[in-house]
mmCIF file of the C-alpha atoms, coordinates in Angstrom:
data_MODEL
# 
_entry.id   MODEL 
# 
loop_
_atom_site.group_PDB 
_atom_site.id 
_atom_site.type_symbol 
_atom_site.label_atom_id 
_atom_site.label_alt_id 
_atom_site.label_comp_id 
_atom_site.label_asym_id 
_atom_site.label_entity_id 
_atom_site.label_seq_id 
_atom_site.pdbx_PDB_ins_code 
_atom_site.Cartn_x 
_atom_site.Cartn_y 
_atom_site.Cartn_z 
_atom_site.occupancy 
_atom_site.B_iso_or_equiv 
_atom_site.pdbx_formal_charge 
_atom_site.auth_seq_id 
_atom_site.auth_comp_id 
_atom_site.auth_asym_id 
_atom_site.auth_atom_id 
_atom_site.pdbx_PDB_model_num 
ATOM 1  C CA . UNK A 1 1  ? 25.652 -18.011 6.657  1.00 0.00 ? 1  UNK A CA 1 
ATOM 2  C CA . UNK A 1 2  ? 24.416 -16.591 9.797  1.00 0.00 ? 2  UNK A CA 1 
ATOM 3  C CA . UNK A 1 3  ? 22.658 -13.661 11.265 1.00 0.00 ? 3  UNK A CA 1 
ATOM 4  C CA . UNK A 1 4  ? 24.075 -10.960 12.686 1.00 0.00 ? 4  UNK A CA 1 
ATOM 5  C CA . UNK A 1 5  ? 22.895 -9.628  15.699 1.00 0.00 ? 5  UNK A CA 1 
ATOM 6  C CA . UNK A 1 6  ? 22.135 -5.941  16.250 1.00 0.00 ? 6  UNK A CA 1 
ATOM 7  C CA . UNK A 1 7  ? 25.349 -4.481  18.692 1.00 0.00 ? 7  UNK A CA 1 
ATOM 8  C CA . UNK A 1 8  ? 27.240 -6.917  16.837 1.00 0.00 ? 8  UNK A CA 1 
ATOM 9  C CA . UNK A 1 9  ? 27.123 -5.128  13.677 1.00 0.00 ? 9  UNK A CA 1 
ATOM 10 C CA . UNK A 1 10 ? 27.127 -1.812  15.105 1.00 0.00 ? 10 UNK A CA 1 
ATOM 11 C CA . UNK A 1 11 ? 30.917 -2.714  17.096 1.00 0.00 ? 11 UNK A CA 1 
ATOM 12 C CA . UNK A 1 12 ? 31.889 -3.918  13.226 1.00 0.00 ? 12 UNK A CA 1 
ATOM 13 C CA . UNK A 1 13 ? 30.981 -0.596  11.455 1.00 0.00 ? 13 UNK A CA 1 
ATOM 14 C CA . UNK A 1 14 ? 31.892 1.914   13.966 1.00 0.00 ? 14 UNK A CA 1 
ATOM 15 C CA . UNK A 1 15 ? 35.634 1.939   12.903 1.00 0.00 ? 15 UNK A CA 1 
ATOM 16 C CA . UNK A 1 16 ? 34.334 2.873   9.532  1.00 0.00 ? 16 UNK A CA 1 
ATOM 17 C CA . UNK A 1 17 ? 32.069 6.072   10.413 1.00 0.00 ? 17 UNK A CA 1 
ATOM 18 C CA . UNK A 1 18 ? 33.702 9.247   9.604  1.00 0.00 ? 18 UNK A CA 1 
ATOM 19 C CA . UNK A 1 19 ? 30.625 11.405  9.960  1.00 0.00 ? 19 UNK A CA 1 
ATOM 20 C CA . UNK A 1 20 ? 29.084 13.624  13.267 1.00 0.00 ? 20 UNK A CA 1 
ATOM 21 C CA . UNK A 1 21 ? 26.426 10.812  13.581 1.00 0.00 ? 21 UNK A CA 1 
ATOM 22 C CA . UNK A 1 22 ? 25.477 7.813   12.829 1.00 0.00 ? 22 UNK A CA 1 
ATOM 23 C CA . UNK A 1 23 ? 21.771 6.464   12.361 1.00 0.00 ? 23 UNK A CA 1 
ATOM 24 C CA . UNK A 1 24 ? 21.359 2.931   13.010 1.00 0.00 ? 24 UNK A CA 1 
ATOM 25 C CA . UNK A 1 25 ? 17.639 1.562   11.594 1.00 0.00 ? 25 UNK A CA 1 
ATOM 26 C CA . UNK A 1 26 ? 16.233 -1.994  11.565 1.00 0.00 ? 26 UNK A CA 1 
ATOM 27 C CA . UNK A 1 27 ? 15.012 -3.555  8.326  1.00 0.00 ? 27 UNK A CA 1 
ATOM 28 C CA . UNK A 1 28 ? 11.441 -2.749  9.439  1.00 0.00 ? 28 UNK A CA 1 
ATOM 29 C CA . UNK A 1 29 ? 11.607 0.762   10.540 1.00 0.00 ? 29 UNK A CA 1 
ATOM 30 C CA . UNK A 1 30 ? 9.185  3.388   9.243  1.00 0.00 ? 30 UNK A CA 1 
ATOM 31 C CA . UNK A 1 31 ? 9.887  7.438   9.513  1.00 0.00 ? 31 UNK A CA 1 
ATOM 32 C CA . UNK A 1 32 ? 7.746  9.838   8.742  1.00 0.00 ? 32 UNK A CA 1 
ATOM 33 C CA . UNK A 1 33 ? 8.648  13.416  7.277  1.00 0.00 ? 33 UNK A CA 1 
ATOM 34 C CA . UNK A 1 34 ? 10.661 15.128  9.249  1.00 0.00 ? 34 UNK A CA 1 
ATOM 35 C CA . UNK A 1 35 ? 11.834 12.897  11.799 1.00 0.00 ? 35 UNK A CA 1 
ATOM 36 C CA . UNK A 1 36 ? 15.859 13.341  12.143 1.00 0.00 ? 36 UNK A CA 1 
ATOM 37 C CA . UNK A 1 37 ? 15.805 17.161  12.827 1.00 0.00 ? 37 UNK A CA 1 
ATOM 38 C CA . UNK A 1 38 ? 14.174 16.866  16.490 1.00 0.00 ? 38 UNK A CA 1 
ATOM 39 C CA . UNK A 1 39 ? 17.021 13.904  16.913 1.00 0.00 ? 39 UNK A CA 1 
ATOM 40 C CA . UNK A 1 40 ? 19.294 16.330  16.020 1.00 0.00 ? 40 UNK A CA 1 
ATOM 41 C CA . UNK A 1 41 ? 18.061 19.275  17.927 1.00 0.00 ? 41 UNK A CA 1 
ATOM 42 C CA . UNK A 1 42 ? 17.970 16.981  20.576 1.00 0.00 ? 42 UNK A CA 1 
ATOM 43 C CA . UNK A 1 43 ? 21.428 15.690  20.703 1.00 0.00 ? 43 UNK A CA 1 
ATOM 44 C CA . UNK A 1 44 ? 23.599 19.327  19.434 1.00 0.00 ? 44 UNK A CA 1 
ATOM 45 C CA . UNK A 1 45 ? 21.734 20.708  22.841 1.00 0.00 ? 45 UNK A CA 1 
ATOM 46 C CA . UNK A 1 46 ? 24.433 19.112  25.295 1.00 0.00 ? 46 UNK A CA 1 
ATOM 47 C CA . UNK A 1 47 ? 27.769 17.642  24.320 1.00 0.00 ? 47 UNK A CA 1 
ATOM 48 C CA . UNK A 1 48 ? 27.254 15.110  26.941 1.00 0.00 ? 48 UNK A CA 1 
ATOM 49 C CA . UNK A 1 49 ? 24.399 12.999  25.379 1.00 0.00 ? 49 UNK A CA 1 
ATOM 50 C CA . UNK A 1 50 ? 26.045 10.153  23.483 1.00 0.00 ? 50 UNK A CA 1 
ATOM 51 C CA . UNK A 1 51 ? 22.755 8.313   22.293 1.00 0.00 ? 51 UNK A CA 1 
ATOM 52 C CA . UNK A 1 52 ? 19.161 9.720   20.877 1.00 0.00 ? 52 UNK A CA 1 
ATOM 53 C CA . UNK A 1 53 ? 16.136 7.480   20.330 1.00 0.00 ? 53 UNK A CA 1 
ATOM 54 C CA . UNK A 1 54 ? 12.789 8.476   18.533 1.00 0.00 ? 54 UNK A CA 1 
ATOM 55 C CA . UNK A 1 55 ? 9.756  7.297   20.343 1.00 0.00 ? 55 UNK A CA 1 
ATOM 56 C CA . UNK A 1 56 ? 8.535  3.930   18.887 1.00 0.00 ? 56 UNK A CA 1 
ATOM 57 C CA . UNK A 1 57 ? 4.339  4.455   18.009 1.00 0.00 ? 57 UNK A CA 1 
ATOM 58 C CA . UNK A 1 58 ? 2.273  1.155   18.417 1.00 0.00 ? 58 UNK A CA 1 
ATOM 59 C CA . UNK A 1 59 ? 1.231  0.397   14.690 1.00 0.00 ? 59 UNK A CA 1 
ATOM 60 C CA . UNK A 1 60 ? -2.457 1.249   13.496 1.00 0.00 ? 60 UNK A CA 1 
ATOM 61 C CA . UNK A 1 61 ? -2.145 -1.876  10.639 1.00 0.00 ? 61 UNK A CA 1 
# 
């Protein structure tokens, strides 16, 4: 069995999304409360922006 790379999986699921949006986070990811609403804010201001990306912070562990 092999890995599955990243856009790979995201070309196999897309057919199968029925929602607005779609969130796409790696095994490691960490949020913190209230993350997704400046996303959304974000990407519901202009009907032209495909694509939203939080800022990635440099670990403190």
């Amino acid at each position: 069995m092999g890995l599955i790379i990243l856009m790979e999986a995201m070309r196999n699921i897309r057919k199968e999304i029925t929602t607005p949006y779609a969130m796409f986070l790696d095994n490691d990811s960490n949020v913190t409360e209230g993350w997704l609403p400046p996303l959304l804010e974000v990407i519901e201001s202009d009907e032209t922006i495909a694509i939203v990306n939080p800022l990635t912070l440099k670990s403190r562990c």
